[in-house]
SERO-4910 file (N, C-alpha, C, O; in steps of 0.05 Angstrom, whole numbers):
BEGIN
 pado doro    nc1    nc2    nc3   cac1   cac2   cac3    cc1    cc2    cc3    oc1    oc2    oc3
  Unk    A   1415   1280   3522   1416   1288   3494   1408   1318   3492   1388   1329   3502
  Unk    A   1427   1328   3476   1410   1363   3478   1398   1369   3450   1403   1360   3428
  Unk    A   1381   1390   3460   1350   1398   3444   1358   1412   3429   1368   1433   3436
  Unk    A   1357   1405   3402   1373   1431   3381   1342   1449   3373   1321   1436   3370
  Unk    A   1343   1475   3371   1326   1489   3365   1308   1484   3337   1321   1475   3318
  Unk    A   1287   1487   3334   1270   1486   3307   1275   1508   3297   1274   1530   3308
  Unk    A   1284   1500   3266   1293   1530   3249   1270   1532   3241   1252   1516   3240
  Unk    A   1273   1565   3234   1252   1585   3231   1227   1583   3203   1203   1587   3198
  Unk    A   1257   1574   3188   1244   1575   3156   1250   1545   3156   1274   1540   3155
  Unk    A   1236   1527   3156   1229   1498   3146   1240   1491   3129   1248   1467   3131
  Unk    A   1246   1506   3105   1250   1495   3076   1278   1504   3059   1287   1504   3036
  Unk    A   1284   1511   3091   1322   1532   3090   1331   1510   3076   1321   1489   3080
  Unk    A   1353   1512   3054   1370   1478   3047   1364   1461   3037   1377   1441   3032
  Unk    A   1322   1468   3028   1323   1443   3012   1322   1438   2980   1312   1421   2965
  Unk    A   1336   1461   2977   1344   1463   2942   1315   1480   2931   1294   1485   2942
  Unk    A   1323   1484   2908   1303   1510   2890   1283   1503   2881   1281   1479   2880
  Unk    A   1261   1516   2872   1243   1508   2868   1245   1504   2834   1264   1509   2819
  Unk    A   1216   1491   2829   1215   1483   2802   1211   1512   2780   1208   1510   2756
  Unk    A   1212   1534   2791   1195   1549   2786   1221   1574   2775   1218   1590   2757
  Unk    A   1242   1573   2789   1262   1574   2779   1282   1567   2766   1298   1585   2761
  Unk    A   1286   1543   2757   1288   1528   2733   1276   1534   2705   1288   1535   2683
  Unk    A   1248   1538   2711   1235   1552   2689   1236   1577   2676   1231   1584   2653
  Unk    A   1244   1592   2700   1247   1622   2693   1284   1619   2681   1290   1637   2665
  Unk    A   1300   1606   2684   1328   1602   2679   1330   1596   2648   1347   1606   2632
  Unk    A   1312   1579   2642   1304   1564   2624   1289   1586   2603   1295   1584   2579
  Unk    A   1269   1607   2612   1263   1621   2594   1278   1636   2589   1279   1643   2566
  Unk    A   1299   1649   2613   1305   1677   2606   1344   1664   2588   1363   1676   2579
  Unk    A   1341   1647   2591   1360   1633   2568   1354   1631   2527   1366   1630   2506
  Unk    A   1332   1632   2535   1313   1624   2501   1315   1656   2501   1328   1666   2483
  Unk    A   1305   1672   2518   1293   1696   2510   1325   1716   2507   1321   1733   2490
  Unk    A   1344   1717   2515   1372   1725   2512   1388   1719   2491   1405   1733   2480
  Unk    A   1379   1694   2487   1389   1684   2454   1379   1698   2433   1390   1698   2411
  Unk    A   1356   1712   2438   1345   1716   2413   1359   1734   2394   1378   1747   2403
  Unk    A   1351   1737   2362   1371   1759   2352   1354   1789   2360   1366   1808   2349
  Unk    A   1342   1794   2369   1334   1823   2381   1351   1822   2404   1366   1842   2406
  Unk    A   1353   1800   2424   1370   1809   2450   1406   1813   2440   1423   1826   2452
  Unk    A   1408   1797   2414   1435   1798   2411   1445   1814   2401   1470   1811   2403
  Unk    A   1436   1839   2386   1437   1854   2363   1430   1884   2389   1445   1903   2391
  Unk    A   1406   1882   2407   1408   1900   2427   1443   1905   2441   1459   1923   2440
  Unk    A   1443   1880   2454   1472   1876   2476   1501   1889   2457   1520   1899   2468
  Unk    A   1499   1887   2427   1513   1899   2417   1519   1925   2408   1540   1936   2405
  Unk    A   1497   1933   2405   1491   1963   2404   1494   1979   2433   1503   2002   2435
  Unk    A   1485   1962   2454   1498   1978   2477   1528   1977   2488   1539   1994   2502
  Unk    A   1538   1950   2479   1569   1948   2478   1588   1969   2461   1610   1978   2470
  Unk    A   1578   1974   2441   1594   1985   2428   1592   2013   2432   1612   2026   2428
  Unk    A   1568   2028   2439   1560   2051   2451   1580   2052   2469   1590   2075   2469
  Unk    A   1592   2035   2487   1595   2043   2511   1630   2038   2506   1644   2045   2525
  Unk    A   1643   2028   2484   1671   2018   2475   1677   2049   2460   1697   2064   2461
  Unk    A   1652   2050   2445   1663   2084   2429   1666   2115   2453   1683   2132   2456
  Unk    A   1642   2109   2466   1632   2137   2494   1638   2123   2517   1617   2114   2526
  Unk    A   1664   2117   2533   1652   2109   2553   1639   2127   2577   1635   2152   2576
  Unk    A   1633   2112   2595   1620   2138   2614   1643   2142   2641   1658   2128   2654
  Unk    A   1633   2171   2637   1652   2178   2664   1643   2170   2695   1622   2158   2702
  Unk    A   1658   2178   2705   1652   2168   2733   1634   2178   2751   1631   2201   2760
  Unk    A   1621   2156   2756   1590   2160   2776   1574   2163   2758   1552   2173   2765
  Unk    A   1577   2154   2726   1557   2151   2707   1548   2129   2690   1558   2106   2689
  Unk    A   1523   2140   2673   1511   2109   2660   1501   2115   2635   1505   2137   2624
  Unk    A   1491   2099   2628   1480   2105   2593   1447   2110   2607   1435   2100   2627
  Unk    A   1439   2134   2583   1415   2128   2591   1394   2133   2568   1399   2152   2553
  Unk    A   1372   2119   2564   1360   2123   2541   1353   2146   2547   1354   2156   2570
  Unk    A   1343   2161   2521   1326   2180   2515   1296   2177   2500   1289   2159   2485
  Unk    A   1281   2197   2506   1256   2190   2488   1259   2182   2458   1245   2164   2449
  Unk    A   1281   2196   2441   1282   2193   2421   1298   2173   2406   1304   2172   2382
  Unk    A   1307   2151   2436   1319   2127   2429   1349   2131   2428   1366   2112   2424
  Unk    A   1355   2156   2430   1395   2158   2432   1401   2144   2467   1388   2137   2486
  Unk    A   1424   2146   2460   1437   2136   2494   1456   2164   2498   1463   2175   2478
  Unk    A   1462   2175   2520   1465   2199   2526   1482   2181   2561   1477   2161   2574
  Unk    A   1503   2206   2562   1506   2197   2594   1502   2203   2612   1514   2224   2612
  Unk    A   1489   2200   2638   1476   2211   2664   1479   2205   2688   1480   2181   2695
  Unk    A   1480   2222   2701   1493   2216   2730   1474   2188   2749   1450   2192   2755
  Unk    A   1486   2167   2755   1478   2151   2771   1446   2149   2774   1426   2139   2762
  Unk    A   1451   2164   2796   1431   2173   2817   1409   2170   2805   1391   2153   2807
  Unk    A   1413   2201   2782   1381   2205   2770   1378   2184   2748   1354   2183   2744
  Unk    A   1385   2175   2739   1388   2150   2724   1367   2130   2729   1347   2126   2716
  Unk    A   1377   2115   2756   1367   2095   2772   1351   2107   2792   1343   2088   2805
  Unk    A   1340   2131   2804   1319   2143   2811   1293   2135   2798   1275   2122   2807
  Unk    A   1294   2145   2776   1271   2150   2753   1257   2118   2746   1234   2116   2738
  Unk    A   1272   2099   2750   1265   2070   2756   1260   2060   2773   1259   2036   2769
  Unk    A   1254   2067   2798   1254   2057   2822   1223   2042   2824   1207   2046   2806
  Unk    A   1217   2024   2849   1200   2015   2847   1194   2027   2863   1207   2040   2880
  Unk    A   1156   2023   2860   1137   2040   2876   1129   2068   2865   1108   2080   2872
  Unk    A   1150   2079   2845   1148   2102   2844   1125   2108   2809   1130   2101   2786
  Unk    A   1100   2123   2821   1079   2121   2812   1092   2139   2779   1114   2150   2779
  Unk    A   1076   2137   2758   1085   2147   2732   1056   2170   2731   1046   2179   2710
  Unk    A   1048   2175   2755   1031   2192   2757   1044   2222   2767   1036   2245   2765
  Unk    A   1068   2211   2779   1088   2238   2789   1108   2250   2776   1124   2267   2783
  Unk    A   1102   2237   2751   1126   2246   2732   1121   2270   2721   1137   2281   2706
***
């Protein structure tokens, strides 16, 4: 009889935890809401009137406009790890 190896991660395959269900479950209630629905439209239609050119994104401003900006620095300025002490 041959020796099949012990997998590494134990718990490979055995379906999701409860814990994601819950988070599925909230971020379903919390998406419905009329702030999330009334947001998703205002950035839809921002983006149906301006769209963005290429290698670009919407990006807030302090003063709450959406403006378009290159990728990069866009999703830079979000990154994780990166301290709000360096800004």
């Amino acid at each position: 009889m041959k020796k099949v190896p012990q997998r590494r991660n134990k718990l490979a395959g055995k379906g999701k935890s409860r814990s994601s269900e819950k988070k599925k479950a909230y971020d379903t209630k919390y998406h419905g809401t009329k702030e999330r629905k009334k947001y998703r439209a205002k950035l839809n239609k921002e983006n149906r009137e301006h769209p963005n050119r290429k290698e670009h994104d919407k990006s807030h401003t302090k003063s709450g406009k959406l403006v378009n900006e290159s990728q990069s620095k866009n999703r830079a300025r979000n990154q994780a790890g990166r301290s709000l002490k360096n800004v």
